[in-house]
N, C-alpha and C positions, 0 to 999 in steps of 0.2 A: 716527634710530631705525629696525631694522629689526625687524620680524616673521617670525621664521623661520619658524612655520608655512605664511605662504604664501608667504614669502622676497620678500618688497616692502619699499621703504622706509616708512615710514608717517609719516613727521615729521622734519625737517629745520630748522635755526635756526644764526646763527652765535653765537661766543662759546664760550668753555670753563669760564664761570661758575657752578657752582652754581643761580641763579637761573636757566639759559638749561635745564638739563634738567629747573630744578624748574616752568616754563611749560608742558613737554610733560606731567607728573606731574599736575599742578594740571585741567589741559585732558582728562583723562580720565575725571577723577575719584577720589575712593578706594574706588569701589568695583570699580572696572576694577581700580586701584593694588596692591587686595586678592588679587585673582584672578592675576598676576602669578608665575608658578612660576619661570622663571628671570632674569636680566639678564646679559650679558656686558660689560663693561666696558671699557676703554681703562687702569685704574688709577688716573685722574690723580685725588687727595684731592678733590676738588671734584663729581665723578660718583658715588665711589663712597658720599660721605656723600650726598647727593639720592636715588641708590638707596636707601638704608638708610633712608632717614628716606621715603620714599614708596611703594616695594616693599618693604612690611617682609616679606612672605612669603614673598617670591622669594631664590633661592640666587646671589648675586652670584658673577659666575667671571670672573675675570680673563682678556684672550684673552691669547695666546702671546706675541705680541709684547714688552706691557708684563713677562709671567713671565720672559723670558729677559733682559730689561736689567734689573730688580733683582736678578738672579742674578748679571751680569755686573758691575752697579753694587756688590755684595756680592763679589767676587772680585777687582774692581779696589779696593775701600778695603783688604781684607787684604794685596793684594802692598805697595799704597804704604805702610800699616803696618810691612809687614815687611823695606822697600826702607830707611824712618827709621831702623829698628830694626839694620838690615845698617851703615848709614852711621855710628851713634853707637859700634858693635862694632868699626868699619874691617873689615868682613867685605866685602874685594873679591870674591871668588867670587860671591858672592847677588848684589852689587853689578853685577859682567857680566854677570849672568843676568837681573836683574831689567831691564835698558838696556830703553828704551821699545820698539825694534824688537821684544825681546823680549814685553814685557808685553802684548802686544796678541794674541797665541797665547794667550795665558790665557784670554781673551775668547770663543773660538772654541772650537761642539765639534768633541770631536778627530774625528770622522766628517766633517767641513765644513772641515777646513785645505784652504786651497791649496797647490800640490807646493811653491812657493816656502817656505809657513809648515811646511809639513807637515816642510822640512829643515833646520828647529830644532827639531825633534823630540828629540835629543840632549839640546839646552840643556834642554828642557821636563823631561825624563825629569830631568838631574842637577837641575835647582831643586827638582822635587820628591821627590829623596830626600834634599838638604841641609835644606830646610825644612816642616815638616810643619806650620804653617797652612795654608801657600799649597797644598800636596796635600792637607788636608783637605777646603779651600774649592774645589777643582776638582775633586776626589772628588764633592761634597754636589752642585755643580752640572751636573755630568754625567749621575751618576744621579736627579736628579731630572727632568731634560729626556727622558729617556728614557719616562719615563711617554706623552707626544705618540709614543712608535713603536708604542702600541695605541689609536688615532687608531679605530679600526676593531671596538676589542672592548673595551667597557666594563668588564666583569665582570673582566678581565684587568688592564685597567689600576688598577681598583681594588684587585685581589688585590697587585698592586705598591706601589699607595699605601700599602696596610696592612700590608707586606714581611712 
C-alpha cells in the first residue's frame, strides 16, 4: 500500500487474497477506511471487491496497466470471435489476416508498433475495412487509451471522457 500524499509505502503483505488487503483495511480501522478519497488498484476481483466493501467513500481507479489488458483481453476475444466466424464462412482473406503473427498488432497502439509490426500496417489497414467488429473494437480501444495523452491536464482529460 502506498500513500501518495507523502509517496511512501505504508504496508506491505504477501498473497493476492481478498483477506490479505482486507488485514490492511481491518488494521486501520473504519474510520481511517472512511476518510479514504481515492484507491488505485491492480484490477485483480479480489482487491477491487476489499476496496469496495472497506473504502466505501473512496473513488476506486484502476491503474493503466490492468486498463490496457482488458482492452486488449476485449479485442483479442472479438478477433478470435471473428477468426470462428471467418473459418465457419471459409472467408480465407479475414483468415490470412487474422494468422497469429497478425493478431498480435491488434494488441498494440498503433503509436507503440515496432517498424517490424509497424509493416503490417497493410494487413491491419485491409482487416479493418473487411471486418467492422474487429475496426470497431480497435477504434473503442485506441481512443479510449488516449485519455492517458492528458496525463498532465485533468480538466481536458475529462472533457474527452465526456466526448
Amino acid at each position: 500500500m502506498v500513500d501518495t500524499d507523502i509517496k511512501a509505502v505504508i504496508w506491505n503483505d504477501r498473497g493476492r487474497r481478498k483477506e490479505v488487503l482486507a488485514g490492511y483495511y481491518t488494521g486501520i480501522g473504519e474510520d481511517n477506511c472512511s476518510r479514504i478519497e481515492s484507491a488505485a488498484l491492480d484490477g485483480a476481483r479480489n482487491y477491487i471487491s476489499s476496496g469496495s466493501q472497506y473504502a466505501v467513500n473512496a473513488l476506486i481507479v484502476y491503474d493503466k496497466f490492468c486498463v490496457i489488458q482488458k482492452l486488449n483481453w476485449a479485442v483479442d476475444m472479438i478477433g478470435k470471435q471473428e477468426l470462428r466466424k471467418a473459418g465457419r464462412d471459409e472467408n480465407k482473406e479475414l483468415i490470412e489476416l487474422m494468422h497469429c503473427r497478425q493478431r498480435f498488432v491488434l494488441l498494440r497502439r498503433k503509436d507503440k508498433l515496432t517498424p517490424k509490426q509497424a509493416s503490417h500496417a497493410s494487413h491491419l489497414e485491409r482487416l479493418c475495412r473487411i471486418n467492422e467488429p474487429i475496426y470497431k473494437a480497435m477504434l473503442l480501444k485506441e481512443s479510449f487509451l488516449e485519455v492517458y495523452d492528458y496525463k498532465e491536464d485533468l480538466a481536458r482529460a475529462e472533457g474527452y471522457l465526456r466526448g
